[in-house]
MDTraj code that builds the backbone (N, CA, C; nanometers):
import mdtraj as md
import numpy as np

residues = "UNK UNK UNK UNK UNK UNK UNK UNK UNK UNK UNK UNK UNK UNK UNK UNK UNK UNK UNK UNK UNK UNK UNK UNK UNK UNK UNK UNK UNK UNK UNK UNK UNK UNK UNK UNK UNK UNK UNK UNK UNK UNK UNK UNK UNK UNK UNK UNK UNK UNK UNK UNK UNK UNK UNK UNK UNK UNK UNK UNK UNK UNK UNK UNK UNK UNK UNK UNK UNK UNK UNK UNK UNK UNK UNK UNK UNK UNK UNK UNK UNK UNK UNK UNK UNK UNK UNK UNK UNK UNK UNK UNK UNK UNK UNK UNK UNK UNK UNK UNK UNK UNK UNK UNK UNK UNK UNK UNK UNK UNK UNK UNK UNK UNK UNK UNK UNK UNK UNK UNK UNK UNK UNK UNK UNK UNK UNK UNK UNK UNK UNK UNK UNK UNK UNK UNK UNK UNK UNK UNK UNK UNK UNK UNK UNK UNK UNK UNK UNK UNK UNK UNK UNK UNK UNK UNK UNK UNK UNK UNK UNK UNK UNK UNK UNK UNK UNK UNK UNK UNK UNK UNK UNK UNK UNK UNK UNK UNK UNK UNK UNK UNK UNK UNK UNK UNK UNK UNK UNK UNK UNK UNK UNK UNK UNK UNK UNK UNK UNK".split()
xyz = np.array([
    [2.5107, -4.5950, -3.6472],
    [2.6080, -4.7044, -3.6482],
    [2.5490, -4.8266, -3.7197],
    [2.6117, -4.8704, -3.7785],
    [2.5884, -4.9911, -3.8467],
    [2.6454, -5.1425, -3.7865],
    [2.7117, -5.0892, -3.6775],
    [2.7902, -5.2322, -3.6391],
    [2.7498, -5.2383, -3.4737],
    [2.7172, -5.3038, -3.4223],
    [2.7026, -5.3060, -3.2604],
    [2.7892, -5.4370, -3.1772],
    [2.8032, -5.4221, -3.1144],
    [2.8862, -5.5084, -2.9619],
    [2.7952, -5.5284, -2.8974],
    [2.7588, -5.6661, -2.8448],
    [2.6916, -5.7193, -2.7566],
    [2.7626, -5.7763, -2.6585],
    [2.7349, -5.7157, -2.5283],
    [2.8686, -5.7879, -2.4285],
    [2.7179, -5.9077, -2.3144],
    [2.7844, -6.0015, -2.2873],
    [2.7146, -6.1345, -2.2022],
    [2.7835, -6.1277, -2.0840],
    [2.7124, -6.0754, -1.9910],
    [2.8453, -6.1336, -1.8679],
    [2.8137, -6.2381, -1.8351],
    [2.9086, -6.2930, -1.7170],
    [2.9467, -6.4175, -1.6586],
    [2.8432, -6.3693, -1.5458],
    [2.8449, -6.4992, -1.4545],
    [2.7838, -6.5366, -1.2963],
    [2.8560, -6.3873, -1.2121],
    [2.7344, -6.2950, -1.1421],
    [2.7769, -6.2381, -1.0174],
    [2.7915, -6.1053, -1.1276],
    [2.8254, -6.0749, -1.2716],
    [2.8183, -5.9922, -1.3409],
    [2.6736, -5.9154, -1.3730],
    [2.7152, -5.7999, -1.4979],
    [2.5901, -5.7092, -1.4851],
    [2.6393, -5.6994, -1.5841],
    [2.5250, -5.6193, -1.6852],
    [2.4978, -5.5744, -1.8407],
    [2.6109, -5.3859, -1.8409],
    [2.5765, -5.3340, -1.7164],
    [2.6780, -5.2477, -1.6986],
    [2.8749, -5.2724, -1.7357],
    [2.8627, -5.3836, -1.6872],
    [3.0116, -5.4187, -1.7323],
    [3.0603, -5.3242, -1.9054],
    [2.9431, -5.3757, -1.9949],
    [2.9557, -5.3620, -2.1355],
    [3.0275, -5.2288, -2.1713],
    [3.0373, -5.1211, -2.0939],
    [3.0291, -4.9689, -2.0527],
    [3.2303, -4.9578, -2.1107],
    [3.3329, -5.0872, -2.0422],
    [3.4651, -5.1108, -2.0495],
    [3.5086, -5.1136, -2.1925],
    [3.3623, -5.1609, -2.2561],
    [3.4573, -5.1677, -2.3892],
    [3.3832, -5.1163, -2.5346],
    [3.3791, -4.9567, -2.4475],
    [3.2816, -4.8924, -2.5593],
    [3.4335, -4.7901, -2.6196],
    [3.5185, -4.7591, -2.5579],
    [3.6254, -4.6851, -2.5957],
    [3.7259, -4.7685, -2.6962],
    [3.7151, -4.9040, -2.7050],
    [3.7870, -5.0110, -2.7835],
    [3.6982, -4.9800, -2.9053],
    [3.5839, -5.0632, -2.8921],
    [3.4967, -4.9974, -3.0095],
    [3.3830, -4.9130, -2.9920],
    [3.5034, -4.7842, -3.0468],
    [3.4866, -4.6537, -3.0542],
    [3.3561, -4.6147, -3.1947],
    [3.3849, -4.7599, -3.3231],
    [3.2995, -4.7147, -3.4299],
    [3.1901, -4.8262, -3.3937],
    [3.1477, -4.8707, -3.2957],
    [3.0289, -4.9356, -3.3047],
    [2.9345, -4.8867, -3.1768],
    [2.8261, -4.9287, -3.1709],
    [2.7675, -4.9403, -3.0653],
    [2.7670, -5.0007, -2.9640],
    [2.7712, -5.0183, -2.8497],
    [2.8025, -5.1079, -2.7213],
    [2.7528, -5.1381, -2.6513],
    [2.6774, -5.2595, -2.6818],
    [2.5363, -5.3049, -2.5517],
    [2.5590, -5.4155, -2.4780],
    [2.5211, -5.3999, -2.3715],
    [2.5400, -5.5243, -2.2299],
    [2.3724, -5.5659, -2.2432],
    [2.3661, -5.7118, -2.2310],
    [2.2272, -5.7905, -2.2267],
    [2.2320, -5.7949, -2.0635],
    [2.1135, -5.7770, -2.0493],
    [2.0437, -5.7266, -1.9267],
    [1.9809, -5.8532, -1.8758],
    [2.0684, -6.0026, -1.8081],
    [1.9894, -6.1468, -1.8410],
    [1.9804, -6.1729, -1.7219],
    [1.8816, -6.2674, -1.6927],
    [1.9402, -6.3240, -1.4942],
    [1.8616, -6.4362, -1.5305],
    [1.8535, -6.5565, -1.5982],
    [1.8885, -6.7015, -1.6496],
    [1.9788, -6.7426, -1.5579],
    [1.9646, -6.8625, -1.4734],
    [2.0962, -6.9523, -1.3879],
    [2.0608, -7.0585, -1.4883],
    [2.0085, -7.0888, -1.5454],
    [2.0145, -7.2641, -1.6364],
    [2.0104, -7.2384, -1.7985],
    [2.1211, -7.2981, -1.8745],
    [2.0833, -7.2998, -2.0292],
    [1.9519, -7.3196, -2.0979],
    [1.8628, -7.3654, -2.0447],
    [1.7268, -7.3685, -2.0805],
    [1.6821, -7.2251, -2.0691],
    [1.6777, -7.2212, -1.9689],
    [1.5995, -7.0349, -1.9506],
    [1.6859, -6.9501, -2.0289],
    [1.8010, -6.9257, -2.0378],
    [1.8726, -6.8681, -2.1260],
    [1.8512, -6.8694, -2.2696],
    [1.8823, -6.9862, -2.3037],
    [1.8098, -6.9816, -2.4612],
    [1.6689, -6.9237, -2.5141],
    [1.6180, -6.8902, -2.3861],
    [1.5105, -6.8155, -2.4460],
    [1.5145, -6.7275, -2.4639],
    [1.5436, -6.6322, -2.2995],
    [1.5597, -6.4795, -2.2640],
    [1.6886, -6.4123, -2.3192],
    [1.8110, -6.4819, -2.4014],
    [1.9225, -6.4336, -2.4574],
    [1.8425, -6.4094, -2.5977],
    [1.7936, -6.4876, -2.6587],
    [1.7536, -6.4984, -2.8076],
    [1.6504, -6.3632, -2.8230],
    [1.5611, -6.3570, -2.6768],
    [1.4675, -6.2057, -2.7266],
    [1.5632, -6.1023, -2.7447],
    [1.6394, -6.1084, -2.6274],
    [1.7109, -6.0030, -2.5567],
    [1.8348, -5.9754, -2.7345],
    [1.8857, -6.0500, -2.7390],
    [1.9513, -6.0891, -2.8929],
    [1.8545, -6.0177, -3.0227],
    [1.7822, -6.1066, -3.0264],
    [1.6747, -5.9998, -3.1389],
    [1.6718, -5.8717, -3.0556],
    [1.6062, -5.8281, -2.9895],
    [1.5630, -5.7056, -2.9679],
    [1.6720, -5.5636, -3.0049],
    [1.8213, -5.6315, -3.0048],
    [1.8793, -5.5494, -2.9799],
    [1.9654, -5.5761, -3.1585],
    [1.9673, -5.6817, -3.2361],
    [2.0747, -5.7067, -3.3345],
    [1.9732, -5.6789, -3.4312],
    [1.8671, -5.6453, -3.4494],
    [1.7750, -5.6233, -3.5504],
    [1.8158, -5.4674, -3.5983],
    [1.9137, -5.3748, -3.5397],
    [1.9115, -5.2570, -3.6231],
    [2.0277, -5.2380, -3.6839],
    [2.0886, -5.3413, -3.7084],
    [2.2142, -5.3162, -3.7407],
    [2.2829, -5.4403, -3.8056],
    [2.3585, -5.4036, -3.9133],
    [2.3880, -5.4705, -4.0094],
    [2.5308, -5.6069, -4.0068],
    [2.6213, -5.5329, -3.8632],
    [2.7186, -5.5934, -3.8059],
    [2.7067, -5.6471, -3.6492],
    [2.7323, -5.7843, -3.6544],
    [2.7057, -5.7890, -3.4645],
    [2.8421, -5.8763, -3.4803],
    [2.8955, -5.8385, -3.3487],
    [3.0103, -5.9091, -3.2630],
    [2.9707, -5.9325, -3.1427],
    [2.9979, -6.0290, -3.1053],
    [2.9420, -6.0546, -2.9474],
    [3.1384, -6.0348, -2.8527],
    [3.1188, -6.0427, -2.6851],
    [3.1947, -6.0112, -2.5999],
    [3.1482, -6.1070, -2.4889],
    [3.1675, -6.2073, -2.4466],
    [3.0828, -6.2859, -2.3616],
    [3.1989, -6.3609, -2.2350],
    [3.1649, -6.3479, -2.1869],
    [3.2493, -6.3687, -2.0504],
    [3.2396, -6.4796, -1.9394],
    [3.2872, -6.6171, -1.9338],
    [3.2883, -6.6891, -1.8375],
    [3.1668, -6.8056, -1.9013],
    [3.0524, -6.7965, -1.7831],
    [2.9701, -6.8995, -1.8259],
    [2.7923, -6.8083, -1.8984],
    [2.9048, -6.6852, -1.9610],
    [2.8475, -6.5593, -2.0443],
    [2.8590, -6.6492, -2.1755],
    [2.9692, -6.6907, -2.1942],
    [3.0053, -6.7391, -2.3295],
    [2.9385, -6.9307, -2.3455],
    [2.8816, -6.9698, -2.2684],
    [2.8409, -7.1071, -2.2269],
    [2.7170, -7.0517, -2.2959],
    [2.6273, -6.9623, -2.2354],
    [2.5341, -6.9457, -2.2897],
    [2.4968, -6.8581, -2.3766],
    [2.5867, -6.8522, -2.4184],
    [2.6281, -6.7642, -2.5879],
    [2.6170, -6.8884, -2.6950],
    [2.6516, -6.9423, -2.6611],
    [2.6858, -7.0630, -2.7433],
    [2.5735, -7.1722, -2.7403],
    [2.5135, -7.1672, -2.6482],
    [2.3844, -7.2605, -2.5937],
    [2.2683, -7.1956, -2.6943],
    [2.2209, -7.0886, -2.7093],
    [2.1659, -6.9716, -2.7200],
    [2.1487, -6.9408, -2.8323],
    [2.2674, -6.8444, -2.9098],
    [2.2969, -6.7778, -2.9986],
    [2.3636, -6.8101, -3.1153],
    [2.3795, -6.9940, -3.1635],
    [2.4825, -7.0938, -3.2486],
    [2.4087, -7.0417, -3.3898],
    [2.2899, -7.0004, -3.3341],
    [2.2370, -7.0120, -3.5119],
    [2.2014, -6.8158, -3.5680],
    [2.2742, -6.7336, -3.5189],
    [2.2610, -6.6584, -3.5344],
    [2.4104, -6.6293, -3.6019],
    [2.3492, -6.4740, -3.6880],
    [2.4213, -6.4178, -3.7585],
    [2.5822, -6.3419, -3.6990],
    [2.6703, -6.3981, -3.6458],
    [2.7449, -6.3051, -3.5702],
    [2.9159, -6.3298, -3.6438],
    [2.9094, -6.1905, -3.6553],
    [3.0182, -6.1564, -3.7362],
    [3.1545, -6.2957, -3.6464],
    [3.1889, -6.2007, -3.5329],
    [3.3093, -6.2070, -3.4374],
    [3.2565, -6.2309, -3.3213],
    [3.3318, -6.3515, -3.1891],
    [3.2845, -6.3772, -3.1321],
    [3.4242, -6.3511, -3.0113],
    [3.4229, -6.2814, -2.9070],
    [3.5473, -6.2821, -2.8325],
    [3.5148, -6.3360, -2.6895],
    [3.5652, -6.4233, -2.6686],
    [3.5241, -6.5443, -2.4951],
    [3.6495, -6.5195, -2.4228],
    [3.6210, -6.4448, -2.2747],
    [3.7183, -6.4315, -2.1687],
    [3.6730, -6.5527, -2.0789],
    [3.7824, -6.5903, -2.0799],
    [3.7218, -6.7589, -1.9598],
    [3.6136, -6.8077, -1.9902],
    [3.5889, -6.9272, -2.0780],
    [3.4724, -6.8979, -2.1325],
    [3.4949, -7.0412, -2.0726],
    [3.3392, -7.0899, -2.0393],
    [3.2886, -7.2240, -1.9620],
    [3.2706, -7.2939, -2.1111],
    [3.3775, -7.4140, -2.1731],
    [3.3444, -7.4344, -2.2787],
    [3.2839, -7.6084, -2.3093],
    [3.3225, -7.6472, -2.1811],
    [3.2228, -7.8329, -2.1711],
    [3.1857, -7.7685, -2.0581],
    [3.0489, -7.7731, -2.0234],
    [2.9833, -7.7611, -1.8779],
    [2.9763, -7.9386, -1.8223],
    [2.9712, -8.0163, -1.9124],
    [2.9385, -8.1652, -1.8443],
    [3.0512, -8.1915, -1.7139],
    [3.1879, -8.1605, -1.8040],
    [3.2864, -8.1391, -1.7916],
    [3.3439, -8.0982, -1.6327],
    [3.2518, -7.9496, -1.6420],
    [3.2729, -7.8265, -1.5398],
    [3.1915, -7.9169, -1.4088],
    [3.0682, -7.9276, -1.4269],
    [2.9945, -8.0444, -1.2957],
    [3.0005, -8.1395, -1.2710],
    [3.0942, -8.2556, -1.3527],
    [3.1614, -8.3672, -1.3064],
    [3.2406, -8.3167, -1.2394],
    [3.3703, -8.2550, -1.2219],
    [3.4717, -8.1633, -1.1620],
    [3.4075, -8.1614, -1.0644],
    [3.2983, -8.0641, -1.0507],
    [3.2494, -7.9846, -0.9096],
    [3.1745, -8.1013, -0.8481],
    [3.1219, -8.2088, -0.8593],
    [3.1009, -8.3422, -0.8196],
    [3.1717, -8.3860, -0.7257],
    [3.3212, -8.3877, -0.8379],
    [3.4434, -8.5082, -0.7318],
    [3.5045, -8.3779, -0.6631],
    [3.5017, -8.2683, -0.6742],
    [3.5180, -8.1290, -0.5667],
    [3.4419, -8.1866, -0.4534],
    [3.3237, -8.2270, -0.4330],
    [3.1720, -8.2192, -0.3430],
    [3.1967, -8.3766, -0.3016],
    [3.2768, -8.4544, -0.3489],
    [3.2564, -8.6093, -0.3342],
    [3.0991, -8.6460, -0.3382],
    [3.0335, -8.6279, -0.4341],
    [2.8705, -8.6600, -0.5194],
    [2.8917, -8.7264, -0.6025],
    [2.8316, -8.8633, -0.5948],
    [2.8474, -9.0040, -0.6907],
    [2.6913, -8.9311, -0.7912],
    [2.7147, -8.9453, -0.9043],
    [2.5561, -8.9455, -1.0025],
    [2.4567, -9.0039, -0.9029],
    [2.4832, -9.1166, -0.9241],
    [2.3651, -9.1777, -0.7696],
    [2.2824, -9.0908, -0.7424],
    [2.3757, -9.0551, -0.6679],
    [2.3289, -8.9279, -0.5347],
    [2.2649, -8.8573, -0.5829],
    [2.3099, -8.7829, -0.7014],
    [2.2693, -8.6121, -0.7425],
    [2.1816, -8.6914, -0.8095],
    [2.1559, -8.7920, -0.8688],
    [1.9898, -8.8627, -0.9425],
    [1.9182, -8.8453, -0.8267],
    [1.9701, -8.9210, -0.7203],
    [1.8231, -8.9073, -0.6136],
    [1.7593, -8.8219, -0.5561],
    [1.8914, -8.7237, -0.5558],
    [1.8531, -8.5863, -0.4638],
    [1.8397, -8.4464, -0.5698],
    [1.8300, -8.4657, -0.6969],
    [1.7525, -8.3780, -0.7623],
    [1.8997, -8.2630, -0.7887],
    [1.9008, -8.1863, -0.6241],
    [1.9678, -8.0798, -0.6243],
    [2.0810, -8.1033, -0.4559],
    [2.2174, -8.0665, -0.5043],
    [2.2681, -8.0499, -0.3688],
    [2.3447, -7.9570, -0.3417],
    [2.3661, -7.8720, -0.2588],
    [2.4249, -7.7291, -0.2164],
    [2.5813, -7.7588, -0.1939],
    [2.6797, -7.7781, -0.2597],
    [2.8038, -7.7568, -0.2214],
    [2.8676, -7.6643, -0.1487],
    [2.9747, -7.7059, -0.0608],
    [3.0448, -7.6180, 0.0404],
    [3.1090, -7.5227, 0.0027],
    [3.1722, -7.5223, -0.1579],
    [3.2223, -7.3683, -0.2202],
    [3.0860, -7.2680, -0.2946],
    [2.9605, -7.3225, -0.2614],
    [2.9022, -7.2383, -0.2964],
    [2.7743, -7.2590, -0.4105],
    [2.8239, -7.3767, -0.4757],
    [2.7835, -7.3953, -0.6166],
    [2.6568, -7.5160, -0.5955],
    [2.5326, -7.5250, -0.6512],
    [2.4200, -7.5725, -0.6726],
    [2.4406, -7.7166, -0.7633],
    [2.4648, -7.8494, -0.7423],
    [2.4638, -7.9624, -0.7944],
    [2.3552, -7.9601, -0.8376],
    [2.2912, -7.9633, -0.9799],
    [2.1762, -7.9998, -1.0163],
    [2.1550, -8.1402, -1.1382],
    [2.0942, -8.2378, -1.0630],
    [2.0888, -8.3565, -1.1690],
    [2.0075, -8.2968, -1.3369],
    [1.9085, -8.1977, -1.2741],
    [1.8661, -8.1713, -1.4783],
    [1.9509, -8.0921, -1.5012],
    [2.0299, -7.9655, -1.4624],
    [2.1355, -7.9076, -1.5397],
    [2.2853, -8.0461, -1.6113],
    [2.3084, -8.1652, -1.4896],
    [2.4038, -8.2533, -1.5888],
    [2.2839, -8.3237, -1.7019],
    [2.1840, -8.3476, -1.6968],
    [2.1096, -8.4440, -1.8025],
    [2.1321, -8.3178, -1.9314],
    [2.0587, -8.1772, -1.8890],
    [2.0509, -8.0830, -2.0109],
    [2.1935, -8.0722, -2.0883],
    [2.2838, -8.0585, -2.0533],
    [2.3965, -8.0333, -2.0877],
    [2.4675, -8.1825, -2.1996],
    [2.3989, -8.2619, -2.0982],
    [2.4898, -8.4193, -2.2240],
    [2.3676, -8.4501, -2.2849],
    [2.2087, -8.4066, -2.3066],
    [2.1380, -8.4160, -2.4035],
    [2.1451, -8.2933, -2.5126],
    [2.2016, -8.2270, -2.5178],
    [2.2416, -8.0874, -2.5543],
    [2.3627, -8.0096, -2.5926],
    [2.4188, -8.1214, -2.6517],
    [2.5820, -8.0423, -2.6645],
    [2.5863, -7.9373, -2.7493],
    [2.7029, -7.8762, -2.7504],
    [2.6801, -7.7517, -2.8117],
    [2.8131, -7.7243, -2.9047],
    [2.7245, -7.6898, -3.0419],
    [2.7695, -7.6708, -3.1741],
    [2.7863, -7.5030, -3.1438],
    [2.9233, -7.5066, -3.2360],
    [2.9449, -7.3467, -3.2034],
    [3.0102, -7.3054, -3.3466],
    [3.0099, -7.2146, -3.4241],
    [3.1445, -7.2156, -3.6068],
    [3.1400, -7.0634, -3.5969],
    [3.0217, -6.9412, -3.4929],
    [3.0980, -6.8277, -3.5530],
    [3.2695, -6.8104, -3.5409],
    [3.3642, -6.7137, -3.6105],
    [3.4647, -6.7027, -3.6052],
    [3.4765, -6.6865, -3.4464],
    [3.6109, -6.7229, -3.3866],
    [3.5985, -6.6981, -3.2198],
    [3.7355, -6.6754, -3.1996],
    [3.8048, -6.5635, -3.1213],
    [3.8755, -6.5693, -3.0273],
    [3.8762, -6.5808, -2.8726],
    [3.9213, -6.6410, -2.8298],
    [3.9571, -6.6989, -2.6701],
    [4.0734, -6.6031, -2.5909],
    [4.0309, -6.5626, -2.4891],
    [4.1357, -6.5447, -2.4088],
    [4.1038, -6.6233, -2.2675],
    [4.2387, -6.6675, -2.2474],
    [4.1778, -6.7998, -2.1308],
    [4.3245, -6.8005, -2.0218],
    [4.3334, -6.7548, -1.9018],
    [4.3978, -6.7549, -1.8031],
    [4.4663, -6.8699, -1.7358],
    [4.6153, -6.8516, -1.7420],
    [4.6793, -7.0132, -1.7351],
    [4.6385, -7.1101, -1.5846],
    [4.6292, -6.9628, -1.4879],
    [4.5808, -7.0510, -1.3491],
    [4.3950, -7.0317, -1.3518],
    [4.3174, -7.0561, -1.4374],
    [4.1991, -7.0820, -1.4612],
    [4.1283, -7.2060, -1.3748],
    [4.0483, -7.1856, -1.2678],
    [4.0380, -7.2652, -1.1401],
    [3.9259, -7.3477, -1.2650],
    [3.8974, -7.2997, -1.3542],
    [3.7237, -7.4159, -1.3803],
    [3.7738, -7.4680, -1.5019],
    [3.8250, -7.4416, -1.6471],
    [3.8589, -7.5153, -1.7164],
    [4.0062, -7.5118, -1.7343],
    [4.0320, -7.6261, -1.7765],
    [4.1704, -7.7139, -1.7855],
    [4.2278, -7.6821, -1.8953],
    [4.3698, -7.6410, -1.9091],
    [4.4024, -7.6160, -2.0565],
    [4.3441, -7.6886, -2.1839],
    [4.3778, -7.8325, -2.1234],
    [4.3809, -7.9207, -2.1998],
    [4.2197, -7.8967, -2.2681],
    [4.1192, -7.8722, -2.2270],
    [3.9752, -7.8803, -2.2265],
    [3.9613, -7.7356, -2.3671],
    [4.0207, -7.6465, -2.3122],
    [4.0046, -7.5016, -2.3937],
    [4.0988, -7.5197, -2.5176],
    [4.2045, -7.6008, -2.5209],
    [4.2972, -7.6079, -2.6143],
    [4.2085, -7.6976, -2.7392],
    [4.1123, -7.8131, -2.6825],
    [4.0872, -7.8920, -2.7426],
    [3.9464, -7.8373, -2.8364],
    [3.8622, -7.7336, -2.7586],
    [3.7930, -7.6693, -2.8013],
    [3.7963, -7.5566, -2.8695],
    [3.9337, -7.5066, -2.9067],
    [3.9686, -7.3954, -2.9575],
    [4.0086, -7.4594, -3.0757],
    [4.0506, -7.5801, -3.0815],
    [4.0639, -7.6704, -3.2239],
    [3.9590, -7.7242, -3.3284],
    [3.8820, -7.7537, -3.2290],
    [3.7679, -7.7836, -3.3007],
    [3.6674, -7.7120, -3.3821],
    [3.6956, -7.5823, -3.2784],
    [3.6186, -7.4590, -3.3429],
    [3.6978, -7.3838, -3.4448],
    [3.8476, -7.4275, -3.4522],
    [3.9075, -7.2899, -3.5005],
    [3.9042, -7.1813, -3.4904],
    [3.9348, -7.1763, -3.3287],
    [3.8928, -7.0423, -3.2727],
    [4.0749, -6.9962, -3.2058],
    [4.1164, -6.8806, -3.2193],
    [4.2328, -6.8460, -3.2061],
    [4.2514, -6.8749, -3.0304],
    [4.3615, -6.9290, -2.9733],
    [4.3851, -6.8857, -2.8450],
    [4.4444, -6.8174, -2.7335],
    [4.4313, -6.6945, -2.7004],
    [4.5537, -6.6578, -2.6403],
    [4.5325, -6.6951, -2.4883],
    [4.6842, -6.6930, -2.3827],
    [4.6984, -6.7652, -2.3208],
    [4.7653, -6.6805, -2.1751],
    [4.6999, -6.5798, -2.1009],
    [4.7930, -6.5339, -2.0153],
    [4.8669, -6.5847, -1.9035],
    [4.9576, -6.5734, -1.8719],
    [5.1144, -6.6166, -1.7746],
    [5.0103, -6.5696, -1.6414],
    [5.0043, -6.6543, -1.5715],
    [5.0007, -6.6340, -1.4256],
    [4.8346, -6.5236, -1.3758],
    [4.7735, -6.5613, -1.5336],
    [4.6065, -6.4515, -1.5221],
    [4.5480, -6.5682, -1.4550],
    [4.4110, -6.4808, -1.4047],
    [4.3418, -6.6106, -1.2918],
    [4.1821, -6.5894, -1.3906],
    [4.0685, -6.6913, -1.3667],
    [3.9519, -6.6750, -1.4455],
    [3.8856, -6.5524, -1.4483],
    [3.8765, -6.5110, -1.3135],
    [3.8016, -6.3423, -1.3362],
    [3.9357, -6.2746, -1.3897],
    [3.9124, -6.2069, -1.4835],
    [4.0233, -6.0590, -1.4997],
    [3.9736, -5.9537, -1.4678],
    [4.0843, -5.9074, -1.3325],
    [3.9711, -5.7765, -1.2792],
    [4.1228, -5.6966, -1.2384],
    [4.2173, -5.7190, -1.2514],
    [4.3638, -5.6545, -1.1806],
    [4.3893, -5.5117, -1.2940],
    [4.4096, -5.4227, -1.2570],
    [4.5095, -5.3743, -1.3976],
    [4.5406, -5.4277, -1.4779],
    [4.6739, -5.5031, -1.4335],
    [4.7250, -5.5582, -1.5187],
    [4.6630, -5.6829, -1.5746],
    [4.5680, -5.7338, -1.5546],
    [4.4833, -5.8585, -1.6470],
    [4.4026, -5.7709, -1.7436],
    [4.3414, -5.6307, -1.6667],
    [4.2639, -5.5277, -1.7990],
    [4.3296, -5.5324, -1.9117],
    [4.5023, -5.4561, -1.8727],
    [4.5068, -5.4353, -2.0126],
    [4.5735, -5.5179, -2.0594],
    [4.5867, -5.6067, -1.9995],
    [4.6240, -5.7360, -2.1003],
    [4.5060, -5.8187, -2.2270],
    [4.3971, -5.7750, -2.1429],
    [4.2302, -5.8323, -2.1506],
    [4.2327, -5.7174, -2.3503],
    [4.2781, -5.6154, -2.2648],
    [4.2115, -5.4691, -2.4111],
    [4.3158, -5.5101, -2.4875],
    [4.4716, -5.5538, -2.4834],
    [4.5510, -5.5325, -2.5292],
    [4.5223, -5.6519, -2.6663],
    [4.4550, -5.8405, -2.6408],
    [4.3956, -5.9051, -2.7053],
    [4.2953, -5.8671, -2.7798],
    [4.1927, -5.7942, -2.7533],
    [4.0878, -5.7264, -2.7882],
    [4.1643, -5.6653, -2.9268],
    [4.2402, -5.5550, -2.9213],
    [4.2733, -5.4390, -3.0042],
    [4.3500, -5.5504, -3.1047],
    [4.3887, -5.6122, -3.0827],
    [4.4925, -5.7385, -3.1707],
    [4.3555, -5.7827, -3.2894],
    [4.2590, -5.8314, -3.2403],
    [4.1823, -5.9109, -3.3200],
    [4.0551, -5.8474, -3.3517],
    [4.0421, -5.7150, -3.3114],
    [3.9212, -5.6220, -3.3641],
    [3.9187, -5.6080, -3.4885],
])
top = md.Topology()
chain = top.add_chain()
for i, resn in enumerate(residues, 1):
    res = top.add_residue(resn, chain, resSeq=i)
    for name in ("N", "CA", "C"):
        top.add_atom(name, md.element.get_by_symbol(name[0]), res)
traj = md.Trajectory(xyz[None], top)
């Protein structure tokens, strides 16, 4: 094969996922990165080996990156060679995403300056160097990109993905009543049905 698929999952995901969309592309190869990075710093490292190790035999790469898969796709992978880039819920301002989860947590900056790190009640890790890394660090993105992005999407805001899909010139499609994970039937093949459109 001359062309390979690199799939990124999201948070709580696995490199196994990649396995869904080896029958879509049927003429390439189909690899899931094998990453466990929680911060864009560590990521940009262990994506970029993990990236070489695997795009060095082959002449075509498309990436498949999923959630805050595609955050650090983009953190990561901006200066690499990649044909096609396809983002399911893709985390596309993180500053954005932890201000949100802030006034979610009622956490003034203050606070999260003094206290480093704070454990929120839905689950999620306030970290004052993940907001510093993120607004010292914005992120430039120009491979070609399609988006698929779920209208009841609990973490980014239309308005946020619409504005970033402009900037990038990245196509958007938009499902009726899909939620951020797509895991239903019917979000699959709605999920393959975008896929097969822009392959």
């Amino acid at each position: 094969m001359e062309k390979v698929v690199i799939y990124i999952h999201g948070k709580g995901g696995n490199a196994s996922e990649a396995t869904h969309y080896k029958q879509i592309f049927s003429d390439s190869d189909v690899v899931g990165l094998d990453y466990s990075s929680r911060y864009p710093w560590e990521a940009k490292r262990e994506l970029s080996v993990l990236f070489a190790s695997v795009s060095k035999y082959y002449k075509t790469i498309d990436i498949i990156a999923n959630s805050i898969g595609a955050f650090f796709a983009m953190t990561s992978l901006a200066d690499k060679n990649i044909e096609k880039a396809f983002f399911i819920s893709p985390v596309v301002d993180m500053e954005k995403l932890i201000t949100d989860m802030m006034l979610w947590a009622n956490v003034t900056e203050d606070k999260l300056r003094e206290k480093k790190e704070i454990q929120t009640s839905f689950g999620e890790i306030l970290s004052w160097e993940y907001l510093c890394y993120v607004r010292d660090n914005p992120v430039t993105w120009s491979a070609p990109t399609h988006i698929l992005y779920a209208e009841n999407d609990n973490l980014t805001s239309y308005s946020t993905i619409s504005e970033f899909a402009e900037r990038t010139g990245s196509t958007l499609t938009v499902m009726k009543n899909g939620e951020h994970w797509f895991h239903t039937e019917e979000q699959m093949a709605f999920l393959d049905n975008w896929i097969w459109r822009y392959k």
